[in-house]
C-alpha positions as CSV (number, residue, x, y, z in Angstrom):
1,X,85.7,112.5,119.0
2,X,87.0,114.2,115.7
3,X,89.7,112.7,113.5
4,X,91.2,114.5,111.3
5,X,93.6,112.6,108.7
6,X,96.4,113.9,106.5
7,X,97.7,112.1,103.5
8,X,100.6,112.9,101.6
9,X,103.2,110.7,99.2
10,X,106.2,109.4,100.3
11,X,109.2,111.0,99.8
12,X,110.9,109.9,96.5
13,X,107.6,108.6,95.0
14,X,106.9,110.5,92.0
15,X,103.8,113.0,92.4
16,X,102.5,113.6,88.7
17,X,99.5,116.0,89.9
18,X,102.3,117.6,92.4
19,X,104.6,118.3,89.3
20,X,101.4,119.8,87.3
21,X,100.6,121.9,89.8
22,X,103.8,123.4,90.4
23,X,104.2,123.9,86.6
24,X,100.6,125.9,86.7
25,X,101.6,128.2,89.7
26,X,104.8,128.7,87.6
27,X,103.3,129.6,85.0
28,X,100.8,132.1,86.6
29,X,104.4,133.8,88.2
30,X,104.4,132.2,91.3
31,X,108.4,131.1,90.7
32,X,108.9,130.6,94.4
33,X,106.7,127.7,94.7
34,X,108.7,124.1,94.5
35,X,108.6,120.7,95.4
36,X,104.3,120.9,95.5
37,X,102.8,117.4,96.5
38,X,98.9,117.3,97.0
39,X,97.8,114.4,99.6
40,X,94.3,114.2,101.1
41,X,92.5,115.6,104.1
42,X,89.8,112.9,105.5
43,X,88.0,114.0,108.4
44,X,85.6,111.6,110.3
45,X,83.8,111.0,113.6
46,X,84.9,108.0,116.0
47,X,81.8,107.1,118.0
48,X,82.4,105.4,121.6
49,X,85.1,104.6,123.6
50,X,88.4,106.6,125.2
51,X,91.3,108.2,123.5
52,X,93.2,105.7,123.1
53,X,90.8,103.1,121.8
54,X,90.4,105.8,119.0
55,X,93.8,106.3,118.1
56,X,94.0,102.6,118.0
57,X,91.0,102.4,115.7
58,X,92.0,105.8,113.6
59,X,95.6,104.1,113.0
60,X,93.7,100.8,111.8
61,X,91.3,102.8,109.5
62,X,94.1,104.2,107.9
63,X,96.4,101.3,107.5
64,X,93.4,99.0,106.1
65,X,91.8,101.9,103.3
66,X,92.4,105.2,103.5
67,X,95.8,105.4,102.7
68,X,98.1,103.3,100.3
69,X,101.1,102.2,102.7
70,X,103.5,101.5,99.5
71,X,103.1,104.7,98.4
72,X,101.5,107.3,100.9
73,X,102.6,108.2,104.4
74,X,100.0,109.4,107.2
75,X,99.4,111.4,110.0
76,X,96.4,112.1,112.3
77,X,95.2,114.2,114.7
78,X,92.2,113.5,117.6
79,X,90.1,116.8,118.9
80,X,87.6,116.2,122.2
């Protein structure tokens, strides 16, 4: 089974690299582009077991290390 894991910040946390980004595409006269926030994209294999076993384990994986519950939300998605 394929998991694939989104990564974003919180809403109200500040995003520095966000804010930089958005200043760039400004600059380069893209006005229309706001509130920009760069997260992470983690994709990953999950060997044995059913669906929900993996979900289980995918939620784990992400609430021990890949993401940073104080200041990062998450979302993931399992593919067959």
């Amino acid at each position: 089974m394929r998991a694939r894991v989104f990564i974003t910040p919180k809403k109200g946390v500040l995003d520095p690299q966000g804010k930089a980004v958005e200043r760039s595409l400004h600059a380069l006269g893209f006005a229309e582009a706001h509130d920009v926030h760069l997260g992470k994209y983690i994709e990953l294999s999950i060997e044995g077991g059913d669906r929900a076993q993996a979900e289980r384990r995918t939620d784990e994986m992400c609430r021990r290390l890949l993401a940073n519950g104080v200041i990062e939300d998450y979302r993931f998605e399992l593919q067959d």
